[in-house]
KEBA-311653 format. One record per residue (C-alpha): residue number from 0; z, y, x. Coordinates in pm, 1 decimal, padded with zeros to 6 digits. Layout:
N
- i | pz | py | px
- NUM | Z | Y | X $
...
END
This chain:
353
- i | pz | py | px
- 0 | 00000.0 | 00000.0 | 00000.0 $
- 1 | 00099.7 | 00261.2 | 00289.3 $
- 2 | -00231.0 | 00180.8 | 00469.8 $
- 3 | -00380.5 | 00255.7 | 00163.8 $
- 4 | -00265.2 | 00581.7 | 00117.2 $
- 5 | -00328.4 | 00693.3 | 00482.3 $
- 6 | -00682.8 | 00561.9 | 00407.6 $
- 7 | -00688.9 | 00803.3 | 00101.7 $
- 8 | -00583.6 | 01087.3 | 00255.0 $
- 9 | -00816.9 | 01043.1 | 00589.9 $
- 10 | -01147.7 | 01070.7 | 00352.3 $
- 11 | -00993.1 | 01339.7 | 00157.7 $
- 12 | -00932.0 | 01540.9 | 00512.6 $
- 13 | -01302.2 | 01438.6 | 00608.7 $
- 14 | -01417.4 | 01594.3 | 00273.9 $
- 15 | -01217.8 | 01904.7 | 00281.9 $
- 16 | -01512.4 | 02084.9 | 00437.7 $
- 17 | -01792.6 | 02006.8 | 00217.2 $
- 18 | -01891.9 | 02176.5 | -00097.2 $
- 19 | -02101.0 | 02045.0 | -00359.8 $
- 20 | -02341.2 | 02292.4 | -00505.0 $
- 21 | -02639.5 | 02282.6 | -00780.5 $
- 22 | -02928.5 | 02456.5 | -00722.7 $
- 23 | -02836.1 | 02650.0 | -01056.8 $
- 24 | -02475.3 | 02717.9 | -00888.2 $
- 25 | -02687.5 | 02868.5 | -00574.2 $
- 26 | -02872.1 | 03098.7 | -00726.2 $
- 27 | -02586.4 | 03239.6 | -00944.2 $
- 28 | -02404.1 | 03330.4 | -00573.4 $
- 29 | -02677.0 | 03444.6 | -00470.0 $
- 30 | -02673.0 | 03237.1 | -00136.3 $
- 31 | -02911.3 | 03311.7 | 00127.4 $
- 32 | -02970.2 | 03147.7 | 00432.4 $
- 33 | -03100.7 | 03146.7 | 00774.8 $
- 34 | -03161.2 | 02963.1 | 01024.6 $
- 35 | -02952.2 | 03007.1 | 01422.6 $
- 36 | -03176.2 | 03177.6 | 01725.1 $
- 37 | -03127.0 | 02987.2 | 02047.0 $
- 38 | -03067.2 | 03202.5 | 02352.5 $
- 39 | -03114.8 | 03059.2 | 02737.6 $
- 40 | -02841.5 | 03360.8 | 02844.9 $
- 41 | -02502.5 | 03463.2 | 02763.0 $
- 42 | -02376.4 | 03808.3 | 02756.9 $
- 43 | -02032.3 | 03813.7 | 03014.2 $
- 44 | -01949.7 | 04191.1 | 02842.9 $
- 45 | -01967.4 | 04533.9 | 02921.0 $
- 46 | -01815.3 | 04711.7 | 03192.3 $
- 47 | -01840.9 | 05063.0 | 03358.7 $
- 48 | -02044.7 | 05018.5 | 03667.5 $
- 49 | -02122.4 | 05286.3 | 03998.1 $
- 50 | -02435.6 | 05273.9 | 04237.9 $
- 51 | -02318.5 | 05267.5 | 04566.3 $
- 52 | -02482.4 | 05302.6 | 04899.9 $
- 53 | -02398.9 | 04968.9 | 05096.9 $
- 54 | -02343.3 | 05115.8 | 05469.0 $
- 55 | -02587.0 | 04949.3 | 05622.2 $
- 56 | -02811.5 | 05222.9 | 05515.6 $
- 57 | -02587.7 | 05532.0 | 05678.5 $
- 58 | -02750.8 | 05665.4 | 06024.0 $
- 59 | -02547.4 | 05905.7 | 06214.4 $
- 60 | -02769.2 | 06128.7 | 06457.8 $
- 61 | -02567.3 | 06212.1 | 06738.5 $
- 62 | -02486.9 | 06303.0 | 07098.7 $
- 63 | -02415.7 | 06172.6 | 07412.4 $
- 64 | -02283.3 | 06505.0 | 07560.7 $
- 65 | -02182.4 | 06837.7 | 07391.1 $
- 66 | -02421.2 | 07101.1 | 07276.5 $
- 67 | -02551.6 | 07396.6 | 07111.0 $
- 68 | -02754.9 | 07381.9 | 06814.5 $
- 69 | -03058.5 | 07651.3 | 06884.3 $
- 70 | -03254.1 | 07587.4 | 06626.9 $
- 71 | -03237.2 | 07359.6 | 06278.9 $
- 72 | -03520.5 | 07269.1 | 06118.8 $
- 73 | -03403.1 | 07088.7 | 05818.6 $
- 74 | -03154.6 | 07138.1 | 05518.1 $
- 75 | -02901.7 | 06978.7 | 05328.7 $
- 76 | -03024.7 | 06669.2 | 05072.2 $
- 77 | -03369.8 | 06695.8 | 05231.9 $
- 78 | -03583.5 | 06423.8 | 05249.5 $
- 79 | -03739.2 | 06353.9 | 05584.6 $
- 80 | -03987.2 | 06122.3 | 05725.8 $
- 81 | -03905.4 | 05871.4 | 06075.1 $
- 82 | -04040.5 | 06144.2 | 06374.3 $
- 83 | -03935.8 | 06425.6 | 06139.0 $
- 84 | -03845.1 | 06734.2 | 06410.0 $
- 85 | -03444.7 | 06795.8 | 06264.7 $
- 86 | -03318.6 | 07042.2 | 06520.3 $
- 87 | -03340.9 | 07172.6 | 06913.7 $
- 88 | -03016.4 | 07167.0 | 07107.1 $
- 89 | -02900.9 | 07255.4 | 07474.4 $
- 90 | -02591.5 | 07204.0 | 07703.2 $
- 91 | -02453.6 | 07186.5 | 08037.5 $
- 92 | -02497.3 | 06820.0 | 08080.5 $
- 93 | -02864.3 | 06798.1 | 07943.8 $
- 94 | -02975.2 | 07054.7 | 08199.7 $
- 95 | -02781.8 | 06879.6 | 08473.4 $
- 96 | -02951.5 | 06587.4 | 08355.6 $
- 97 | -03254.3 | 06704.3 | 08402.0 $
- 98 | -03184.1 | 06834.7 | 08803.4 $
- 99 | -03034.6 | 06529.7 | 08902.1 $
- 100 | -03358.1 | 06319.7 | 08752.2 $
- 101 | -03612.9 | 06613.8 | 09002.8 $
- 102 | -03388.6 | 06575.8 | 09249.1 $
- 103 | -03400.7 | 06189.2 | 09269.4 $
- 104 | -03790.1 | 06221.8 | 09219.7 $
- 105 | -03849.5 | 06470.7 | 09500.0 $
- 106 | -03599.5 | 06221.5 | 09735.4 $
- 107 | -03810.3 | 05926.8 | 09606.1 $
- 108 | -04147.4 | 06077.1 | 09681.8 $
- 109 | -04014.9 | 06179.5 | 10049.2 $
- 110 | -03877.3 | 05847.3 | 10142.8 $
- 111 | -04184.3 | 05674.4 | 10046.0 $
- 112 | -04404.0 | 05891.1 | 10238.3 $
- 113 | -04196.0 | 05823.1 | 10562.2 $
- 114 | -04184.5 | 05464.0 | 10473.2 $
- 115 | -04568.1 | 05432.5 | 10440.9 $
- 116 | -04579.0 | 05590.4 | 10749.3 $
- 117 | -04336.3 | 05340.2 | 10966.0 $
- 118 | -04477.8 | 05094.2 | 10730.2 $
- 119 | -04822.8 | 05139.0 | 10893.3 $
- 120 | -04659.1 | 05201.0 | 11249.8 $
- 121 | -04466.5 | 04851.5 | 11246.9 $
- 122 | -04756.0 | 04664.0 | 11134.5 $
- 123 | -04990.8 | 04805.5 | 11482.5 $
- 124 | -04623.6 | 04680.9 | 11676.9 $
- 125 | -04527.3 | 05071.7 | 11757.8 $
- 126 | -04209.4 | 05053.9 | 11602.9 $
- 127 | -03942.6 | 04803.4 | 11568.9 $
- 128 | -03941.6 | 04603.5 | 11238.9 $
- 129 | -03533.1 | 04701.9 | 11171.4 $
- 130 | -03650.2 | 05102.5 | 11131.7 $
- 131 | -03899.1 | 04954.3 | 10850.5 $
- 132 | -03646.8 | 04748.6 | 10712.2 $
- 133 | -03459.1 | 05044.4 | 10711.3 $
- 134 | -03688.8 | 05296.5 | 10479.2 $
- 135 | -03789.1 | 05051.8 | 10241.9 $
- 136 | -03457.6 | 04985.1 | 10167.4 $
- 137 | -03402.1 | 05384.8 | 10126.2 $
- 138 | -03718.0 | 05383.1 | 09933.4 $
- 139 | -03540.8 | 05105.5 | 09688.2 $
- 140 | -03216.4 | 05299.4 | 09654.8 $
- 141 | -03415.0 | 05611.9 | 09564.5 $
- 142 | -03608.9 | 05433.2 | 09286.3 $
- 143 | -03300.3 | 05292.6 | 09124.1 $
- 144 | -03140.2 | 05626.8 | 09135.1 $
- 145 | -03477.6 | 05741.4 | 08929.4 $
- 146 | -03458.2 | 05473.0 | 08709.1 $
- 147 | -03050.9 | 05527.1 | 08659.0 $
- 148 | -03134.7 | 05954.9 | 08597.4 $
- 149 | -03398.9 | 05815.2 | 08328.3 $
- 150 | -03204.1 | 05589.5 | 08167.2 $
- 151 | -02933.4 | 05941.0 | 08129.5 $
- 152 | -03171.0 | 06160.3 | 07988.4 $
- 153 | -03318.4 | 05837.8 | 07717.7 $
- 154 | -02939.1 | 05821.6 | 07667.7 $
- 155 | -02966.3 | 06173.6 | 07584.7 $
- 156 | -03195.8 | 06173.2 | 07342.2 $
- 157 | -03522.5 | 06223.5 | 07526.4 $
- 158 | -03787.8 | 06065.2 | 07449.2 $
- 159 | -04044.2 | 05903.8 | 07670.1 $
- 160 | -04301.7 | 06164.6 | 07667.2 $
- 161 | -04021.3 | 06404.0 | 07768.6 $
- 162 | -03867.0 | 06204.7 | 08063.1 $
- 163 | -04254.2 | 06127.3 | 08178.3 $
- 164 | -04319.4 | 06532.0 | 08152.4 $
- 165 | -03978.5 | 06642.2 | 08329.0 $
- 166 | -04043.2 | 06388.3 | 08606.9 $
- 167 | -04411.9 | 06466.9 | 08631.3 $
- 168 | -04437.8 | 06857.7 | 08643.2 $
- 169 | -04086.7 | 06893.9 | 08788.3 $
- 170 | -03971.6 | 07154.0 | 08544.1 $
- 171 | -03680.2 | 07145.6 | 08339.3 $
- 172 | -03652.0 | 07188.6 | 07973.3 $
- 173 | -03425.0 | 07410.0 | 07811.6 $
- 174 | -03423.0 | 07258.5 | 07484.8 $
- 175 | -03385.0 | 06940.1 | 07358.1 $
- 176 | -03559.2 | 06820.6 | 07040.5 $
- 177 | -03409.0 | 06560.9 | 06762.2 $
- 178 | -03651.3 | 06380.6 | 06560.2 $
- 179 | -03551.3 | 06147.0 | 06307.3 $
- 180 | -03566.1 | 05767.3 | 06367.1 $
- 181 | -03592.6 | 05673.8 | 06000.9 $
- 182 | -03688.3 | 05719.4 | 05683.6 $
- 183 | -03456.9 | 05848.9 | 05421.0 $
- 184 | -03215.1 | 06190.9 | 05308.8 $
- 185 | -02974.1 | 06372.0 | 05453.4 $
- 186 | -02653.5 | 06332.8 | 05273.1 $
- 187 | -02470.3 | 06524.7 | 05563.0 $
- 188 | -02530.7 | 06806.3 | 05722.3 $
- 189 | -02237.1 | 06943.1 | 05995.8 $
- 190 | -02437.5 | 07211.3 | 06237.1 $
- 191 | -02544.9 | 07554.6 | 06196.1 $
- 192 | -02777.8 | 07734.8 | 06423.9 $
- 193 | -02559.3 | 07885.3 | 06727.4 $
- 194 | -02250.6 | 07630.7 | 06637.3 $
- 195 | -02150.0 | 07351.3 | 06924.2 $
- 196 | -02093.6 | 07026.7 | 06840.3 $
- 197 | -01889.8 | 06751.9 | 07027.8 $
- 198 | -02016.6 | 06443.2 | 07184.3 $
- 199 | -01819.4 | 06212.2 | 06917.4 $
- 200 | -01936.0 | 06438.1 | 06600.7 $
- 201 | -02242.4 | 06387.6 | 06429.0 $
- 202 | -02471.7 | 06658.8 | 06336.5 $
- 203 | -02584.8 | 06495.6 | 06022.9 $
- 204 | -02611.8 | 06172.8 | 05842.9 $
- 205 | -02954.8 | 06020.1 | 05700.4 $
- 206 | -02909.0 | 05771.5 | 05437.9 $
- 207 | -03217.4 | 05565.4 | 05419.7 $
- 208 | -03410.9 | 05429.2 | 05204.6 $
- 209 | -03315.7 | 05037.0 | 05057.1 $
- 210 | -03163.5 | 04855.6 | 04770.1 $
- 211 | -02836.2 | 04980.5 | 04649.4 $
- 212 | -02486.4 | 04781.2 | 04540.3 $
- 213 | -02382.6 | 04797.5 | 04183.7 $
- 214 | -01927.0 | 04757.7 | 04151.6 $
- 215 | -01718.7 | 04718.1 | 03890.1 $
- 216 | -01404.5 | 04605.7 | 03819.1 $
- 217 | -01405.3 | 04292.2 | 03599.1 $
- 218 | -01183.4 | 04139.1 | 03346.3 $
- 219 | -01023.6 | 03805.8 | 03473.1 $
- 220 | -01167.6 | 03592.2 | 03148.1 $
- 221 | -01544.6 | 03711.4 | 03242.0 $
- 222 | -01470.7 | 03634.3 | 03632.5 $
- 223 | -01529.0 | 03235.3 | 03551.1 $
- 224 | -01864.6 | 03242.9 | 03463.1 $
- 225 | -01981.2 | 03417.4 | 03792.3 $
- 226 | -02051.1 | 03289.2 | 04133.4 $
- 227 | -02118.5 | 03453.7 | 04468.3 $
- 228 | -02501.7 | 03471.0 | 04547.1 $
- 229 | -02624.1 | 03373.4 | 04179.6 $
- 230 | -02856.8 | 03607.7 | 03984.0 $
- 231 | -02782.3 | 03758.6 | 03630.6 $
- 232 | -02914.1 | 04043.9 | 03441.1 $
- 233 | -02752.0 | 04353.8 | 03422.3 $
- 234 | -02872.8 | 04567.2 | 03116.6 $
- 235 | -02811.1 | 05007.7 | 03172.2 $
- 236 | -02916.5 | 05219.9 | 02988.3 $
- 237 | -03148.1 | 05020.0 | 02810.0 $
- 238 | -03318.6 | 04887.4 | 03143.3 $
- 239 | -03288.8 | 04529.3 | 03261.4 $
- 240 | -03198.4 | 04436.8 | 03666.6 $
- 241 | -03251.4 | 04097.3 | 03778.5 $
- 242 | -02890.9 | 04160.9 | 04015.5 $
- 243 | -02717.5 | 03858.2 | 04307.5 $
- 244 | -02341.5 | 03860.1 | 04281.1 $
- 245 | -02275.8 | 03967.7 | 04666.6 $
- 246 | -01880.3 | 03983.2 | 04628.7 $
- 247 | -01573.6 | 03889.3 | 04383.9 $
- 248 | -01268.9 | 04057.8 | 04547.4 $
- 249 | -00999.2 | 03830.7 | 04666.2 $
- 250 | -00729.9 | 04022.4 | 04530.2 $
- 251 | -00675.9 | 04092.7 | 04155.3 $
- 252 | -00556.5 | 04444.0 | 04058.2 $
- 253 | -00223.2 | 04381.6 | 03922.6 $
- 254 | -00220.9 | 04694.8 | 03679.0 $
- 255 | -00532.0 | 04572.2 | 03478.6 $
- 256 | -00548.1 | 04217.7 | 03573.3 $
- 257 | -00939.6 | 04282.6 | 03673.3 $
- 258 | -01146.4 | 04159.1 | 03969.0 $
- 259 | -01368.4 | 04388.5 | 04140.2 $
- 260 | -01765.9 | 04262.1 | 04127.6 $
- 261 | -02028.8 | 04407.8 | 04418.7 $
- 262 | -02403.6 | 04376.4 | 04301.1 $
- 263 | -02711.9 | 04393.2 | 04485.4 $
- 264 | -02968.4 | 04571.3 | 04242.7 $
- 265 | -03347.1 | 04527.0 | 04354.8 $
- 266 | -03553.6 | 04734.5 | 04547.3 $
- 267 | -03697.5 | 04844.9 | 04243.1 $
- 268 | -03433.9 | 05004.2 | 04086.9 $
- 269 | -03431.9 | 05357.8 | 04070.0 $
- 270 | -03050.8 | 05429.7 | 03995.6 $
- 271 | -02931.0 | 05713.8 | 04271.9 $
- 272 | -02599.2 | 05669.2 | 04451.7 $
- 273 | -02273.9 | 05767.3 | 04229.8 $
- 274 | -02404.3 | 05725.4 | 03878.4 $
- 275 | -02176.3 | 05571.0 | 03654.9 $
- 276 | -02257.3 | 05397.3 | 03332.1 $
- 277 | -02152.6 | 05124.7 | 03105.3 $
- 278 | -02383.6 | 04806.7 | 03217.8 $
- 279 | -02396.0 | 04489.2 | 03038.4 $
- 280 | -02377.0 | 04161.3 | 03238.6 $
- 281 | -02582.8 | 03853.0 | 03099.2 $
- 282 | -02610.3 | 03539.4 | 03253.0 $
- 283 | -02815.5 | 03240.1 | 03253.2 $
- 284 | -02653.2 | 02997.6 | 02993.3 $
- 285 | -02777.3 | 02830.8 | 02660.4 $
- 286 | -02594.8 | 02940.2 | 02375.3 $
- 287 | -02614.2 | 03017.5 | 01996.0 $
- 288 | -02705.7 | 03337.5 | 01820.5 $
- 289 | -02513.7 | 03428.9 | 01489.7 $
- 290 | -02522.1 | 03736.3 | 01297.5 $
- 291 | -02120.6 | 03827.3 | 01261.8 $
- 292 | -02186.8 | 03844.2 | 00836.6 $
- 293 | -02244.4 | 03458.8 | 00853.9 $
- 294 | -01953.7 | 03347.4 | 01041.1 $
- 295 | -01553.1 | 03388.2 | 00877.3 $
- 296 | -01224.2 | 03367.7 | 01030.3 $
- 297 | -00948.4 | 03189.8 | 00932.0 $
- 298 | -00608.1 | 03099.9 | 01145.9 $
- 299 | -00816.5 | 03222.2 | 01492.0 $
- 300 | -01093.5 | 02982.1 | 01427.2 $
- 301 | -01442.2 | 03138.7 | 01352.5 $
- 302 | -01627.0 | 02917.0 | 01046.6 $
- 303 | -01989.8 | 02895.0 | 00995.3 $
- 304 | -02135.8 | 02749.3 | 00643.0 $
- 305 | -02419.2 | 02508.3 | 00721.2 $
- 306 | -02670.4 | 02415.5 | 00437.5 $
- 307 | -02705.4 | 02032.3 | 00351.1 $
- 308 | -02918.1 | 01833.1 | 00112.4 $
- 309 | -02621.0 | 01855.3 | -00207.3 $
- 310 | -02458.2 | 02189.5 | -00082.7 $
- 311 | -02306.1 | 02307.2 | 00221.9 $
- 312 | -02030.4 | 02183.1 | 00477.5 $
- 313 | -01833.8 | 02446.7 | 00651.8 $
- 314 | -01822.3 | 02404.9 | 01098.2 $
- 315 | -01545.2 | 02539.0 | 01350.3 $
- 316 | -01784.3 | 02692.7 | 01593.7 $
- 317 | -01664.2 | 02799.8 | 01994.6 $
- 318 | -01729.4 | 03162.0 | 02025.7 $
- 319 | -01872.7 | 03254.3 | 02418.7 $
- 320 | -01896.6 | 03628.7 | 02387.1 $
- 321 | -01955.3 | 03897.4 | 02113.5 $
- 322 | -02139.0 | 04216.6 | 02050.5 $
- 323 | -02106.5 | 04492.5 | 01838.7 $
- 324 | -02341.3 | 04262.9 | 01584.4 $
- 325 | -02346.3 | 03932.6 | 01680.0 $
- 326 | -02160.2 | 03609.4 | 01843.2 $
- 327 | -02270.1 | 03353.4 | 02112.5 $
- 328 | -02185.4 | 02992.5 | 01994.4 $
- 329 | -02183.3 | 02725.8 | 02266.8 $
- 330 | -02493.3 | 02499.0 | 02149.9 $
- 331 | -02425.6 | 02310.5 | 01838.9 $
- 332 | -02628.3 | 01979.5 | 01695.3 $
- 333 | -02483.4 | 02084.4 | 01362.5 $
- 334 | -02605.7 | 02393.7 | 01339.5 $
- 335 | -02963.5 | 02264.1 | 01381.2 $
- 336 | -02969.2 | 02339.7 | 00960.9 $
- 337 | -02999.2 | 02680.5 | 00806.4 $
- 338 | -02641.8 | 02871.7 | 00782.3 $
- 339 | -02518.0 | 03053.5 | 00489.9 $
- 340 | -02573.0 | 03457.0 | 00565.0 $
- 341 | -02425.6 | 03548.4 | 00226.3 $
- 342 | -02174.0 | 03481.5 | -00026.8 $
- 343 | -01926.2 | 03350.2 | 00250.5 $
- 344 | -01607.7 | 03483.3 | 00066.4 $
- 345 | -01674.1 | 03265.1 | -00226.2 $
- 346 | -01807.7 | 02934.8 | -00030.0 $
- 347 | -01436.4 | 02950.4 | 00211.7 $
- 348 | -01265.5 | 03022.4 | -00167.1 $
- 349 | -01434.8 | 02654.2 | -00228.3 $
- 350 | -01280.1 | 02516.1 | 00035.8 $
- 351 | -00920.8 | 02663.6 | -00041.0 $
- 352 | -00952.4 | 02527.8 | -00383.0 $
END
């Protein structure tokens, strides 16, 4: 008799979710139905997101010794071209550069005429071989002091045009010109025509140009479904960027229990460095599209009303994520039927009853 009863109340329990409806009773609720888009991505949320510049993509132009800006040639947030002429300086050391580097040339030309000389004498026997040995070794001492001035005023900032011209016609220059070795803006500008500058400041900063990083700081529940080096789809102001997770912090922020995210956006991505905005972050995952007037809620489970051949059977689906007008469903066999989009008050008052 007990098992009986259990038996009873086991297909009651398993009927409890169906209801039995005419086609007469259907049209007198005025049920309509639809049937459940399928969706390869997932929607993680929306966050507020900045465009940073990764650092990678900073150049400093600066010194080796301290100077005077003489002339500038180029302003602040100015875009500039690699070889771009940016400003003519002069100091103590780059003139002293430039007499040491004559100096070693004039003693490098002398020795090697005397050595050519003894070179030619000790090969008719006139002179001993050690006074040879002798100058050439001079000669050698003199070139690697030429080669060591050289390498000073590259060091500099010369380039090899000017060392080949200050070495050539023996003059020295009195200014030095800075030309740009990239392409890109300058974000930084700390000179002024007639101001000195130190060795260890720069006189500007050039960011160039490249992809930038997109950060955020993101809730702990949305951190799961993101992995270092995937790619998702980040959605601002109604523009789509196919994104790679580069980072997820180590540390969680204890005030807001959120993880901070770093983003590379593509090359192709005009967004400048410092806007903020609300983005949207979608990832690749199949899941279940339903308008938020066909689903209910009842003790924190979301219900969806599925149409069958006699009526329709109400479903506990697993909401993923939400938006402002629908919910993501993990995938769902049952839902493979049209859902009820309509009249949902009255079908869940079916169940109660």
């Amino acid at each position: 008799m007990r098992s009986l009863l259990l038996l009873i109340i086991t297909i009651f329990a398993l009927k409890a979710n169906e209801i039995k409806l005419t086609t007469e009773q259907e049209k007198n609720w005025q049920i309509k139905t639809q049937m459940v888009e399928k969706s390869d991505t997932l929607p993680l949320g929306k966050f507020m997101m900045e465009v940073t510049t990764p650092p990678n993509l900073f150049r400093a132009v600066t010194l080796a010794f301290e100077a005077q800006v003489t002339k500038l040639y180029v302003a602040l947030y100015q875009n500039i071209k690699k070889g771009t002429l940016l400003a003519e300086v002069s100091g103590a050391a780059w003139i002293n550069a430039q007499t040491e580097a004559i100096s070693n040339v004039i003693k490098l030309k002398e020795s090697q005429s005397i050595a050519n000389r003894k070179n030619r004498l000790c090969q008719e026997g006139i002179i001993p071989q050690k006074e040879c040995v002798s100058i050439n070794a001079i000669v050698q001492n003199n070139r690697a002091k030429l080669s060591a001035s050289k390498a000073v005023l590259s060091a500099y900032g010369a380039n090899k045009n000017i060392i080949k011209e200050i070495i050539t016609a023996l003059k020295i220059k009195q200014n030095l010109p800075i030309r740009a070795q990239t392409n890109g803006a300058i974000i930084e500008l700390n000179v002024q025509v007639g101001k000195s500058i130190n060795a260890s400041s720069p006189l500007m900063i050039i960011q160039e140009q490249g992809a930038m990083w997109l950060e955020s700081d993101i809730p702990l529940s949305a951190i799961k479904s993101l992995q270092s080096e995937k790619s998702i789809t980040i959605k601002i102001d109604n523009k789509s960027y196919i994104c790679k997770v580069l980072q997820l912090s180590p540390v969680i922020n204890s005030q807001n229990q959120t993880i901070h995210v770093r983003f590379a956006l593509p090359d192709s991505a005009k967004l400048l460095s410092g806007f903020r905005d609300i983005g949207q972050v979608i990832i690749k995952k199949p899941s279940l599209i339903v308008d938020k007037k066909a689903v209910v809620k009842s003790d924190n489970k979301y219900i969806v009303f599925v149409k069958e051949t006699n009526g329709y059977k109400s479903v506990i689906v697993d909401v993923l994520a939400e938006d402002d007008k629908v919910y993501y469903i993990a995938p769902d066999e049952r839902l493979n039927a049209p859902i009820a989009i309509t009249s949902l008050a009255a079908l869940k008052s079916m169940i109660g009853n």
